[in-house]
N, C-alpha and C positions, 0 to 999 in steps of 0.2 A: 690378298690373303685374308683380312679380316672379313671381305663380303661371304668368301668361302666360307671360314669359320661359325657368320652368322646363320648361312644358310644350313649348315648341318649340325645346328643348336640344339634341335629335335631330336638328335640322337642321343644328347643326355637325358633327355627325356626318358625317351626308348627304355634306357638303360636302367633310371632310376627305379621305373616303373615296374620292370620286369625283376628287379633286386629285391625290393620288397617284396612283391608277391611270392617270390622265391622264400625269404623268408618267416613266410607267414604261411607256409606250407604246410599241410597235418604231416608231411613226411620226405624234408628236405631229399632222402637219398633216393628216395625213385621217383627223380625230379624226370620228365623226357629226356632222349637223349641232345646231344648237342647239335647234332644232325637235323633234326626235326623242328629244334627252337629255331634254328637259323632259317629252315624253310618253310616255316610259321610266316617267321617277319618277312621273307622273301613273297612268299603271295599277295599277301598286304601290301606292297609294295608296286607287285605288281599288277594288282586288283589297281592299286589309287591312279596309276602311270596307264592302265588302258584305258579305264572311265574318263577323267578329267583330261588327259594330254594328247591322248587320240583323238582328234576332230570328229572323226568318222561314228566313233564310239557317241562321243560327246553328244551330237548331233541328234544321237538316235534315242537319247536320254532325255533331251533335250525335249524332244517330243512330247515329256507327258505334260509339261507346263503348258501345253496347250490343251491338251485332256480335262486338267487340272481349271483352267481358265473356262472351258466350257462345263465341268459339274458346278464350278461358283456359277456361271449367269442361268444356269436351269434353277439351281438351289435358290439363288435369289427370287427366283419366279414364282415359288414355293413360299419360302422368308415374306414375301411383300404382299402377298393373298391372305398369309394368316396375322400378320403382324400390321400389316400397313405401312406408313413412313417409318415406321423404327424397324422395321425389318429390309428397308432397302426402296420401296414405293415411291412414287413421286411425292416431295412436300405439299401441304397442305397450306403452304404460308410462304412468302416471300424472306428468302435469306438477308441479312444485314451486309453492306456492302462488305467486302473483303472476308465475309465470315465463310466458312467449310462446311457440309452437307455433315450432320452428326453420323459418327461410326460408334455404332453400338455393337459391341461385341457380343454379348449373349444370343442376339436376334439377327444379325448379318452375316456372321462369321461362326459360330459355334453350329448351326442347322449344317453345314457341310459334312459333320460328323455323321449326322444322320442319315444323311445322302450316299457318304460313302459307305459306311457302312453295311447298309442293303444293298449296296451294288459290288463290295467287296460279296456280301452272303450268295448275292446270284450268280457272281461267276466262279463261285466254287461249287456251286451246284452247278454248273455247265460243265467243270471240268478244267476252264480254260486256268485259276490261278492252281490248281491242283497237279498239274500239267509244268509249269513256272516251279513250283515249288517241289517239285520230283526231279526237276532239272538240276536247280540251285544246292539238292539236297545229294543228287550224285556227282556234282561238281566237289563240294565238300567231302565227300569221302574220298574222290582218288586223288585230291590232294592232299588233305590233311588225313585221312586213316581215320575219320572216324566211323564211330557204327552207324547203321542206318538209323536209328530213333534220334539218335543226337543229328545225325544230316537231314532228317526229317525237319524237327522241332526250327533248326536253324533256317530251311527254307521256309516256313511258316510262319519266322516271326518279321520278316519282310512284308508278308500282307498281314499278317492280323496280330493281335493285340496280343497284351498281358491276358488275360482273361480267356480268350477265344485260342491262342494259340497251342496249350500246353491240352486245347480237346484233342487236338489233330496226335496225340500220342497218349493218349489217357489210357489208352489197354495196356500200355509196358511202362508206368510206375510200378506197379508191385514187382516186377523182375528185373528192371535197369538197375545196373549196379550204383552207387553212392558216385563214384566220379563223371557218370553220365548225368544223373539228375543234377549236381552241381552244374553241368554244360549247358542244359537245360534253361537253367534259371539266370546264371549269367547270361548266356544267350539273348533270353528276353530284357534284361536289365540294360543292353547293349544295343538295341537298337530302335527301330519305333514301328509303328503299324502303318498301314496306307491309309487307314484314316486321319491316324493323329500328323503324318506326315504332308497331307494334304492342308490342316490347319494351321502347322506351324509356318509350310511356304507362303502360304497366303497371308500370313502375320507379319513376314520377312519378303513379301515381293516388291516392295520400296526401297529395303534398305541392303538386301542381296540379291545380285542380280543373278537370274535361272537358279531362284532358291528352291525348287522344286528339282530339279538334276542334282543340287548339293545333300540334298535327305537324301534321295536315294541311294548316291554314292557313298555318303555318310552309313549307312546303314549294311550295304554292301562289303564296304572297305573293313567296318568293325567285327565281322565276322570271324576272320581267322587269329583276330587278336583276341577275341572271348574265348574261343577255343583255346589257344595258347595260354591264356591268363588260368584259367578251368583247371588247365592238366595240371599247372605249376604248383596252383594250391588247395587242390585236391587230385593227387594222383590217385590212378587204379586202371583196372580194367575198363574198358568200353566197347564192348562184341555183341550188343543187342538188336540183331536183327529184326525188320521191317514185316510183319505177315501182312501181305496185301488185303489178307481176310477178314483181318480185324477190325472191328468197330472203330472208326473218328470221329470229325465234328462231321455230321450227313445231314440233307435235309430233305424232306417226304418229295416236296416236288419245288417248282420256282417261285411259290405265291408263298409259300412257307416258308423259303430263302428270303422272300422280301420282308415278311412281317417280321422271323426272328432276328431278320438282320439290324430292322428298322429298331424293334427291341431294345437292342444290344446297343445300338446309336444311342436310343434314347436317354439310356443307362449312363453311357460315356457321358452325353451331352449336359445331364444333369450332375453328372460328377465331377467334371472341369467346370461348372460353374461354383459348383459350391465349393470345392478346394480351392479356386482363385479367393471368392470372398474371406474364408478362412484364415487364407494365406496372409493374402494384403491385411486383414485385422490382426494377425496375431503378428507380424514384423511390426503395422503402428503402434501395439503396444510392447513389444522390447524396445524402441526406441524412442517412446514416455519413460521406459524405465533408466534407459540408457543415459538420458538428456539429463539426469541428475548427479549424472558422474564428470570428474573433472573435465574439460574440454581437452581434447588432444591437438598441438599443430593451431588452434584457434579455432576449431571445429569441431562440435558436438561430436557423439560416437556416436554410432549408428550402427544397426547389422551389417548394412553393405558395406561400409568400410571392415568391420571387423574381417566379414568375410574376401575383401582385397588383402589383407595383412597376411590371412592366413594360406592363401589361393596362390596369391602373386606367383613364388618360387617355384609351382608346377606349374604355372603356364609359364611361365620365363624358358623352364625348363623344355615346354612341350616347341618353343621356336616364337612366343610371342615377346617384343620387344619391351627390353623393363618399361621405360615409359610408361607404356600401354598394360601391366601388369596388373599392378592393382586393379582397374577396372575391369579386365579379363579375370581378374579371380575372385571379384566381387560376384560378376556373373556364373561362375561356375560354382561358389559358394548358394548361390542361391539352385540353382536347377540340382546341387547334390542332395541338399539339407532341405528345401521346400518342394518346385516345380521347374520342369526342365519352359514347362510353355510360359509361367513368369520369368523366369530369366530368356526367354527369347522377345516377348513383350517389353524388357526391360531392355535390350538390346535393339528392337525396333526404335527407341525411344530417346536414344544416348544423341548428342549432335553429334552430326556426320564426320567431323575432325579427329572422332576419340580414339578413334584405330583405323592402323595404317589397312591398306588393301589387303597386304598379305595376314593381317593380325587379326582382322576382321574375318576373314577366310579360316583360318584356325578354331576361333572360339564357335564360329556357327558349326565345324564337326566335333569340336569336342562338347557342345551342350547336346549332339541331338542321341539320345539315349533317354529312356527313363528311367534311369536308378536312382530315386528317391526315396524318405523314406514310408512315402505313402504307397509307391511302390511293392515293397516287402511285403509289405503287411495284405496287399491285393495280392502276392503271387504264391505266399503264404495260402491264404486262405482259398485261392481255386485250387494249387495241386492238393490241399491238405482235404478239402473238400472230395477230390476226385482218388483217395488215395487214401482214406482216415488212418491207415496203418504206417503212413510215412509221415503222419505230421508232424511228431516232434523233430524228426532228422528236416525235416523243410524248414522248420522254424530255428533251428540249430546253423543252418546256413543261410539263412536270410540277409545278414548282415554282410555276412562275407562273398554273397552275390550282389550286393550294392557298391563293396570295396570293388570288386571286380570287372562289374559293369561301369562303372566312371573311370574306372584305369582305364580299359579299354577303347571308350571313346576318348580320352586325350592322348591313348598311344594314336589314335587316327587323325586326329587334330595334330599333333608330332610330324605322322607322314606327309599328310597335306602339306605344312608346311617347309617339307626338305624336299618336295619335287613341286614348288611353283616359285617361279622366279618371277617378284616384280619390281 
């Protein structure tokens, strides 16, 4: 009875998660109906139980980590031509006995952004993720009822970014009514791009195994909980139909697909570097400021502890085991308030005792999202950018698509964990 019990711990979660946002509604009483909440969570459910528990499924997901595995050894090819041994090259010097080949992250690991990314821009100029993302976006509509711009936007943000996503619907801001663009933005806050999802598995291909099937399904699986979290606390209409005619993100030809792709890489590539250094300087110094305050426990105060204190109870909540709590909401402290790829860095990094299998499995889909809050202020400023007449309403919801995007990925992290038994 108690394994029972523990196993369906997630649904307090579930529950807590959807209560709040309930509350935090511009307009509790035309909350959806109770019909549609239930068959929200039901797809989600059933989105997590065909990806991960169907072999078959699995299997074929499973595939891209080899995709994935051959853009790293081309990209290294690339890395090591212009870089040398710090981009992945043969050394120049004989290692120290027992010592490890240096991984540098800027130069080995961050160039894959660039890679994918020109090759995300090419095969949208093919057709072929455009194609994918017309699928995933009419899939979305005849199960959840939304409108084509919102089942648009949501197939788009499976390949491409905060940034690049919200082109693919840039002719219907000025007419999408206020509860679509809210879907919109949660939407992107909820899940990740094929680029950034590429670097995160390859940060975690040591310490999750086919962490490249768990982004995607991670990403997948959060979909109809953005949507549900969306309608809860911004209701309205959402009837904004798709004109095939309309302008999106296009490119002249495929040379043009590579260059602005590569762009766009570079852009990313240089902005995850500089947010990591930011980051990591600005945590070591709240916790020079920290270290002046009484000791807690016999243990200085740190942010990451802070951020266990204050985490713990939703992850406990989402199916992770107290034990392993604090450290799970260390982590999710960090990826809400700084960076989702520091807190996966920081998780690649923990000894392998720190969480159990199935605990482990939870936080790696409840961190993969970007709702940070560097985040906002980037998706702010592209739709506000692509929209000058809606900027203050973007900016007015900003915060409340960060709350909604990190619900959303621990309601997924929740479900993972009530349908794997280990």
């Amino acid at each position: 009875m108690l394994e029972i019990l523990s196993q369906l711990q997630g649904l307090i979660g579930i529950a807590f998660i959807l209560t709040v946002a309930w509350a935090l509604s511009e307009n509790r009483k035309d909350r959806p109906s109770w019909r549609w909440i239930a068959g929200a969570i039901a797809v989600q459910f059933i989105l997590a139980v065909s990806i991960v528990r169907i072999p078959f499924i699995w299997d074929i997901i499973g595939l891209a980590n080899q995709g994935v595995q051959a853009i790293e050894q081309a990209t290294l090819v690339g890395s090591s031509y212009m870089f040398g041994y710090v981009g992945g090259a043969e050394l120049p010097f004989v290692l120290k006995e027992g010592a490890a080949p240096p991984l540098i992250i800027a130069f080995q690991i961050l160039p894959l952004v660039i890679v994918f990314s020109a090759l995300a821009a090419l095969l949208w100029h093919w057709r072929v993720l455009q194609l994918m993302v017309k699928g995933l976006s009419w899939a979305l509509q005849k199960t959840l009822g939304v409108s084509g711009v919102v089942g648009l936007s949501g197939g788009a943000n499976i390949f491409l970014g905060v940034v690049e996503s919200p082109l693919a619907v840039r002719a219907y801001f000025e007419k999408m009514s206020r509860a679509e663009l809210f879907a919109i933005m949660v939407l992107a806050m909820s899940t990740i791009s094929g680029a950034i999802l590429v670097l995160y598995a390859t940060t975690l291909e040591k310490t999750v195994p086919n962490a490249v099937g768990h982004m995607i399904s991670a990403s997948l699986i959060s979909l109809p909980a953005a949507i549900l979290l969306a309608r809860l606390m911004v209701p309205g209409l959402s009837d904004t139909k798709v004109n095939r005619e309309e302008p999106g993100l296009k490119y002249d030809n495929s040379f043009d697909a590579i260059i602005k792709g590569t762009m766009d890489g570079v852009q990313l590539f240089l902005a995850v570097i500089a947010v990591i250094i930011v980051i990591f300087a600005f945590v070591a110094l709240a916790d020079q400021i920290l270290s002046v305050l009484p000791s807690v426990a016999g243990e200085a105060l740190t942010l990451k502890r802070i951020f266990g204190w204050i985490f713990a109870p939703l992850m406990w909540m989402i199916g992770v085991p107290w034990e392993e709590s604090a450290a799970a909401g260390s982590l999710m402290g960090t990826k809400a308030i700084l960076n989702e790829y520091v807190a996966y860095l920081e998780l690649a990094a923990l000894p392998a005792d720190t969480f159990s299998a199935k605990g482990q499995l939870i936080v790696t889909y409840a961190l993969c999202g970007v709702a940070n809050l560097a985040s906002v202020g980037l998706i702010i400023s592209t739709i506000g950018t692509l929209c000058p007449d809606r900027r203050a309403e973007v900016a007015g919801l900003g915060m409340k698509s960060w709350f909604a995007g990190n619900c959303a990925t621990a309601m997924t992290g929740a479900v993972i964990g009530i349908i794997t038994w280990v």
